[in-house]
C-alpha positions in Angstrom: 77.0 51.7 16.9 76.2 49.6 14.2 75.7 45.9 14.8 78.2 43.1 14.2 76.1 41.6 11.5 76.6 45.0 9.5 79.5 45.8 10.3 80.8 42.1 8.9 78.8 42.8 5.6 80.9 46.1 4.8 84.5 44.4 6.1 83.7 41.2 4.3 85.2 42.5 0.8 86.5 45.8 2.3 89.0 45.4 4.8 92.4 46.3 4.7 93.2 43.1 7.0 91.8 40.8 4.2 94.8 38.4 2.5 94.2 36.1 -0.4 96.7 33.1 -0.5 96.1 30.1 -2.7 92.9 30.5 -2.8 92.0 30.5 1.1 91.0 34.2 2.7 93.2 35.2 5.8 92.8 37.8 8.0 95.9 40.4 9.6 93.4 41.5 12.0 95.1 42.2 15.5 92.0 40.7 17.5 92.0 37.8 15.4 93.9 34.7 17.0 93.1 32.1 14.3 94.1 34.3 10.9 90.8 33.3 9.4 88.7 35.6 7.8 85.4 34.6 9.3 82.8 36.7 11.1 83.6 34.7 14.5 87.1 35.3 14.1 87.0 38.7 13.0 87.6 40.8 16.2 87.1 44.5 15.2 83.6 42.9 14.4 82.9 41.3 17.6 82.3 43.2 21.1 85.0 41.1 22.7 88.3 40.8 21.0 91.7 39.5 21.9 95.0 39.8 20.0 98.6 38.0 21.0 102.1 38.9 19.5 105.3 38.6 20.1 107.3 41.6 21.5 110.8 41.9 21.4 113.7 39.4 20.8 114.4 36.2 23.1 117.1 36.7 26.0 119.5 34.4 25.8 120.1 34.4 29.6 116.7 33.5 30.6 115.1 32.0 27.8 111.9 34.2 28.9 109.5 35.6 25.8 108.2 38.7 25.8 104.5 38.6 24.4 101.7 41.2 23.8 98.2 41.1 24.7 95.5 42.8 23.2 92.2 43.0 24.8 89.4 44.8 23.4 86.2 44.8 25.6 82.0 46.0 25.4 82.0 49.5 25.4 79.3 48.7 28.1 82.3 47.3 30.4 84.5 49.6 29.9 82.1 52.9 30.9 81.8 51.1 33.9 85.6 51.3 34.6 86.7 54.1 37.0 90.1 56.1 36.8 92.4 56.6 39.4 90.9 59.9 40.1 87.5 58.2 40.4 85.9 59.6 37.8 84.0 58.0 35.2 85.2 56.7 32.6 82.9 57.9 30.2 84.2 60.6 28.3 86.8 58.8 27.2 85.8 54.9 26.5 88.3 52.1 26.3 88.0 50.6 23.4 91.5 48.0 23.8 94.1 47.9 26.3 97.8 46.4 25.7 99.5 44.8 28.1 103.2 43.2 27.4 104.1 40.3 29.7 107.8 39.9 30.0 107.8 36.6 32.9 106.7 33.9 30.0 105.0 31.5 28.7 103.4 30.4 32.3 102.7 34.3 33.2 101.1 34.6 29.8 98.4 32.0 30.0 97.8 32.5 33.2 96.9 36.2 32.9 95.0 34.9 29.2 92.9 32.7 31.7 92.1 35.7 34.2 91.0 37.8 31.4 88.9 35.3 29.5 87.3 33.7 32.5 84.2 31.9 30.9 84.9 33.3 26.9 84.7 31.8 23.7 88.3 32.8 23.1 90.2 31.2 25.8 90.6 28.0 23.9 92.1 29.9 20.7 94.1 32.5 22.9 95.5 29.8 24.4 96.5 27.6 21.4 98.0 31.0 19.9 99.9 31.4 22.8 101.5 27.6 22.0 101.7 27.8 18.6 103.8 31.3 19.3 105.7 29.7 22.0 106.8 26.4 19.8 107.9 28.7 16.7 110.6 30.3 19.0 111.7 28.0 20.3 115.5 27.3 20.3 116.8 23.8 19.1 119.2 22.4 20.8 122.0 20.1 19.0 122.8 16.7 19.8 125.6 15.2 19.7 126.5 12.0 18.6 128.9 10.4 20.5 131.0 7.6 18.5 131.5 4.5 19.1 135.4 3.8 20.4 137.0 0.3 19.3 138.4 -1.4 22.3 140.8 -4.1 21.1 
């Protein structure tokens, strides 16, 4: 495996992720939680990655959302991991694993937190996680009431 530092020289021009808006360079990247196209951000380049989507519509009943996680570990790690059967993982490596968490906002972050115990990216995972929450959010109308004349 190549190291990060090459592997961000080839994707820094040549990556299908790469978006250029007004000047500024995003990145579509699915491990990347803050869209910029950096080499810190940039989580097929990293080791450790983390991605966070939404995932199906809003139910009006219980206001839950539905979110995606991403998680991309060290290949290292991940030999380590045994199956079910108990054998080794290594013939087949894990490279990401997607888990969708349908119980909310709470459940989210606290599962974010379990995963990225002591990482760079909880701080960002978690602001994602906001950010996500706040844009579907549903708006609820006041109404004014009007003043009655009492003569």
């Amino acid at each position: 495996m190549a190291s990060s530092s090459l592997q961000w020289e080839l994707l820094k021009t040549n990556s299908s992720f790469t978006v250029k808006r007004n000047g500024h360079t995003f990145s579509t990247d699915p491990y990347n939680l803050t869209n910029e196209h950096t080499p810190s951000s940039m989580g097929l380049v990293n080791k450790n990655g983390v991605g966070l989507s939404m995932s199906g519509s809003l139910e009006k009943k219980s206001n839950l959302r539905h979110f995606t996680v991403l998680v991309r570990k060290n290949k290292r790690v991940a030999s380590a991991i045994k199956r079910k059967n108990g054998k080794s993982n290594a013939e087949t490596p894990l490279i990401h694993s997607e888990y969708n968490i349908k119980k909310g906002i709470n459940r989210t972050a606290k599962f974010l937190q379990s995963q990225l115990k002591g990482s760079r990216l909880l701080t960002p995972a978690l602001r994602r996680l906001k950010a996500l929450h706040e844009s579907t959010k549903i708006k609820r109308k006041t109404i004014k009431k009007s003043k009655r004349n009492v003569a």
